[in-house]
N, C-alpha and C positions, 0 to 999 in steps of 0.2 A: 570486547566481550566474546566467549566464548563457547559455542553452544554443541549441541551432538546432534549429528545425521544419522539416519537410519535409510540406508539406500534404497530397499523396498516400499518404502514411504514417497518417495520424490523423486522418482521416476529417472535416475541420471545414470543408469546402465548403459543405455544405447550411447550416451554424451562421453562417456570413457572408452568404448571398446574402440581400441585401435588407435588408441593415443597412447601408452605404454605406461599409463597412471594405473599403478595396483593397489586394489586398498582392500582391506579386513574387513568380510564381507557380515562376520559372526557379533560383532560388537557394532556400538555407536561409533560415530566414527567425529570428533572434533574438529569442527572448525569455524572458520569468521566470517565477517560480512561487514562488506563498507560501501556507500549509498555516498551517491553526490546526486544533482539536481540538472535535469537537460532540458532547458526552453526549449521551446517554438521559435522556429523564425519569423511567423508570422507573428505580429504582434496584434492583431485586427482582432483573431478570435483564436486565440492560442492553445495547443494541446502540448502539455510538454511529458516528458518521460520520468522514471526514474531511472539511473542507472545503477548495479551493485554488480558487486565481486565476489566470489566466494573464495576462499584460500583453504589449504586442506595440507597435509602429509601423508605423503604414500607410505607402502607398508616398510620401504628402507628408510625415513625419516624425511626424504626429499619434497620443501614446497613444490605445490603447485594452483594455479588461480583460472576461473574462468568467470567471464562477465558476461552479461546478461541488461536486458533492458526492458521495463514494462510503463507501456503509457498510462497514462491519470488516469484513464475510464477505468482502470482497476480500483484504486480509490473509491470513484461513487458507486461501483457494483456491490465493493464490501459494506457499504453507507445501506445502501437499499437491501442488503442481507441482512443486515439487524430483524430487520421487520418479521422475518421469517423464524428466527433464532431467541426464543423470549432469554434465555441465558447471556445473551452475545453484548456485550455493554453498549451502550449508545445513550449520552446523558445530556446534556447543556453544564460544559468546561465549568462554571461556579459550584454543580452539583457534582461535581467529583472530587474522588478522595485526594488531599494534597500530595501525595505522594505521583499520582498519575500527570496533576497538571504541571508538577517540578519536572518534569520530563520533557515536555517544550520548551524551558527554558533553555534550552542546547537541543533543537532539536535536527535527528538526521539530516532530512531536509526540510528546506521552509518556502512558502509561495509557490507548492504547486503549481500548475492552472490546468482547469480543465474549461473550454467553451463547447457551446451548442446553441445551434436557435432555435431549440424547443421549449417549455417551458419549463421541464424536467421536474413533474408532478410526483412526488415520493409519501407513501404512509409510515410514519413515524412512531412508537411509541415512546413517547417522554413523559416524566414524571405520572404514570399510573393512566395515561391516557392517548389514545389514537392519533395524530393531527397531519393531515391533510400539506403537506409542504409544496410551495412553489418556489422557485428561484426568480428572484428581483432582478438580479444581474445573470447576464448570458455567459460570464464567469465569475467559477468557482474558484477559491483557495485553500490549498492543502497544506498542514504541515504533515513533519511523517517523526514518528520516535518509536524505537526500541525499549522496550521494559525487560532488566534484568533482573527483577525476581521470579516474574511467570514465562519470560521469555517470550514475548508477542508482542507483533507490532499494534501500536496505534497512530490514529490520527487526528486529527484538529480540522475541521472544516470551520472557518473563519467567519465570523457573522459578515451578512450580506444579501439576505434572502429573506421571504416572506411568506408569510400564511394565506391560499388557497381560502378568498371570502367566503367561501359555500361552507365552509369548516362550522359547525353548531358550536357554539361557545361555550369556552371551557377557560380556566385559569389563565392556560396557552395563549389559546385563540384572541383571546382581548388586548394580545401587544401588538403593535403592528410588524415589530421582527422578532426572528428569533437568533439568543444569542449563541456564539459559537459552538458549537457541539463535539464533545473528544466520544470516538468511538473503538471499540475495537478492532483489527483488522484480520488479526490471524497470527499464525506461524509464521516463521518468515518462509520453512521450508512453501509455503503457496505460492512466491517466486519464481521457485523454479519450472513451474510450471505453465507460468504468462512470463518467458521469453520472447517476447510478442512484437517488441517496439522495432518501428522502422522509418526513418524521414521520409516523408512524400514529397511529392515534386513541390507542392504549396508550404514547403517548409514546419509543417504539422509533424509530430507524432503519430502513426499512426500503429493500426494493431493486423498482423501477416494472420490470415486462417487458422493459422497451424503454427503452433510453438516452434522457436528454432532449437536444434538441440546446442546445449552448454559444450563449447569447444578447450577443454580443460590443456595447459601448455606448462610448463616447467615454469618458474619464477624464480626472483630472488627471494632470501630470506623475509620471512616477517616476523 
């Protein structure tokens, strides 16, 4: 699939200057993105990454690609953005349009994992109501897909979690779980900006202060 950059949008001036990548700075600027899936070592309480590439043509026609890695905690940040965003989709996977769940069906990547030993307390609005979400398990699972008509990622958060008792009952509240939830994520251009990922000594994923900048290099064709 093949989308358009707008470089003032995605912050990747500094990532080209001095790598000898010229690109048209007046127009959108075409290019791709391909995503594989990077575990954790640990397997105990695992944080894994995503990994993507961008691929692009300078302004003589010549590829070029630079890669990039952003851990899961980006996943449940965009999960917990809903909350704030009443437009930003976030439903339970059976109430969405069939077009969005045939998207997982091949999806970029699959089995995220994000852990934590907290009980990772989230306000939700699902179906016309508020609810109170606790996670059951100390991991999560992510999938990840691309939508080619709107051009925006989404995600799949796998049922496995549960409702916050204090929650006053509502339709929701009366099941003991809830089921999987596809939300929206974003632009994919929000990427480039959690450059973030980095292995720790404990084998984790983990996320550096400060975005690395995108080291764009000559490639072969694609």
């Amino acid at each position: 699939m093949t989308l358009l950059l707008t470089l003032s949008e995605t912050d990747l001036e500094t990532s080209i200057a001095g790598t000898g990548l010229l690109l048209d700075h007046k127009r959108p600027i075409p290019y791709e993105l391909t995503f594989s899936h990077l575990p954790a070592q640990d397997p105990e309480s695992p944080i894994d990454a995503i990994e993507w590439g961008i691929h692009l043509r300078d302004v003589e026609g010549r590829p070029w690609s630079a890669t990039g890695r952003t851990p899961s905690d980006f996943l449940l940040e965009r999960l917990a953005a809903t909350q704030f965003d009443n437009w930003r989709l976030c439903l339970p996977v059976d109430d969405a349009p069939d077009a969005l769940r045939a998207l997982f069906d091949a999806p970029l990547c699959a089995n995220i994992r994000y852990s934590s030993d907290d009980r990772l307390y989230r306000s939700l609005r699902l179906r016309g109501e508020w609810v109170q979400v606790m996670c059951r398990s100390s991991t999560l699972y992510f999938d990840l897909a691309l939508n080619s008509t709107d051009e925006l990622l989404y995600a799949r958060l796998q049922a496995g979690y549960c409702y916050d008792q204090n929650t006053p009952l509502s339709t929701l509240s009366r099941m003991d779980e809830l089921p999987a939830l596809l939300f929206e994520v974003g632009e994919p251009a929000l990427l480039f900006r959690r450059n973030t990922g980095y292995l720790d000594a404990d084998g984790q994923w983990s996320e550096s202060v400060w975005p690395q900048p995108l080291r764009f290099s000559p490639s072969e064709t694609r």
